[in-house]
C-alpha positions in Angstrom: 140.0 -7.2 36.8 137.8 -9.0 34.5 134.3 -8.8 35.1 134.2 -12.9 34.8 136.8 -13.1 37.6 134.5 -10.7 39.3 131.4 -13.1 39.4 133.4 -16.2 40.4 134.4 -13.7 43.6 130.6 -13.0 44.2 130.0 -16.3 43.9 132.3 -17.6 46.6 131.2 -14.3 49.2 130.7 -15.9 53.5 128.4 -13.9 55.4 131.1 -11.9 56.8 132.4 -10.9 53.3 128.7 -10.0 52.6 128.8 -8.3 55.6 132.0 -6.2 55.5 130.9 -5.1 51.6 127.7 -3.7 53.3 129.8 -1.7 55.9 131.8 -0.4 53.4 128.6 0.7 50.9 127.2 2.1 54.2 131.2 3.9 55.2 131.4 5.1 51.2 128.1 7.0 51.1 128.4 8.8 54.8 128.5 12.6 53.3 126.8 15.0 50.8 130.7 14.8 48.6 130.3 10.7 49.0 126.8 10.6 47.5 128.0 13.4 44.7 130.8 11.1 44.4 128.2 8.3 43.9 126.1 9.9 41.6 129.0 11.1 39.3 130.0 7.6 38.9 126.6 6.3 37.8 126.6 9.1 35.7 129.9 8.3 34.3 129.2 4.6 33.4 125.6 5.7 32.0 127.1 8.2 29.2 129.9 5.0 28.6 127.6 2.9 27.8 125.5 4.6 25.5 128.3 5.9 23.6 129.5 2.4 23.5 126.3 1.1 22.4 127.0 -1.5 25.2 123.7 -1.1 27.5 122.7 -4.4 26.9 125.8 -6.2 27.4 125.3 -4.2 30.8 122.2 -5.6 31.9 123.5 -9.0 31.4 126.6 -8.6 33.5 125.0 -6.3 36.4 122.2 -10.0 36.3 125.1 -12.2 36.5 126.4 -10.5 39.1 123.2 -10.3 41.1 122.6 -14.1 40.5 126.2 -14.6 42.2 125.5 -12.8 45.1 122.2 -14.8 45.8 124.1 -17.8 45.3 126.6 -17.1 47.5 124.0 -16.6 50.4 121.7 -19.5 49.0 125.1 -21.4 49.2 125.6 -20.2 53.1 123.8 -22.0 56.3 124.5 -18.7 57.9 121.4 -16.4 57.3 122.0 -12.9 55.9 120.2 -10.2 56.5 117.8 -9.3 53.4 119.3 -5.2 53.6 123.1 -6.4 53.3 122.0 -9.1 50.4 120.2 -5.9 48.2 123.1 -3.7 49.3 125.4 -5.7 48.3 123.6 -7.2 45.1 123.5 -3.2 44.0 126.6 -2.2 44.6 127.8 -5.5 42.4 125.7 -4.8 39.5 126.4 -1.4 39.4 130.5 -2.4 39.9 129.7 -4.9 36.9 128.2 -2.7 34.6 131.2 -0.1 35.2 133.6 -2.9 33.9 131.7 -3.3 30.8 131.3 0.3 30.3 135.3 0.5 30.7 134.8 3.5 33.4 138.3 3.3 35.4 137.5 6.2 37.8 133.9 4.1 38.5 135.1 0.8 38.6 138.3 1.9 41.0 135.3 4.0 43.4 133.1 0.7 43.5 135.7 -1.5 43.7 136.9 -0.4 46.9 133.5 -1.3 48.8 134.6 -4.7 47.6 138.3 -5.0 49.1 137.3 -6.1 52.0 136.3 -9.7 50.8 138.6 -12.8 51.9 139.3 -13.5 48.4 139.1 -10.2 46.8 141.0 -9.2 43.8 140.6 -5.3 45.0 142.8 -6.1 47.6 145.6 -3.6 46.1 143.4 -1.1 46.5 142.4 -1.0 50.3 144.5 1.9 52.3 
């Protein structure tokens, strides 16, 4: 998936897409091996990045991505609870920054959380 494609999804995220991508971030981080798991990802796209000189490009995307989840809940007349929005909103800049650090094991990990969206294009990988 492209990260482009990625932020149009955010952008278009109901409150119960918003909802169900906070459940999953809370079901994905349950054990001691989930938050090792966690922490080896971020570790992962960390050491990408700064061997692909590609930290900046980084920032920008894991801001575009936080800018389309606030949209998508400035866009909703269905209030959503300010802990799912900054869930949510880390778990997608984190997810965007593993797409420009081209970190396959990270982006398939974080991607997950986000398969349960209406129009998610991580559907293949629910199961």
């Amino acid at each position: 998936m492209e990260l482009q494609a990625f932020v149009e999804m955010l952008r278009r995220l109901g409150p119960d897409d918003l909802n169900a991508v906070a459940r999953a971030i809370d079901a994905s981080h349950q054990t001691a091996a989930d938050e090792v798991m966690a922490w080896e990802d971020l570790m992962r796209i960390d050491e990408a990045l700064r061997l692909r000189g590609r930290s900046r490009v980084a920032a920008r995307a894991a801001h575009e991505a936080v800018s389309a989840v606030r949209f998508a809940v400035a866009s909703s007349d269905v209030e959503v609870p300010e802990t799912v929005v900054t869930r949510v909103a880390r778990e997608a800049a984190l997810l965007a920054r593993a797409m420009v650090a081209d970190a396959p094991e990270a982006v398939a990990n974080l991607g997950r959380e986000f398969a349960f969206t209406s129009a998610s294009p991580f559907a293949p990988l629910r199961g």
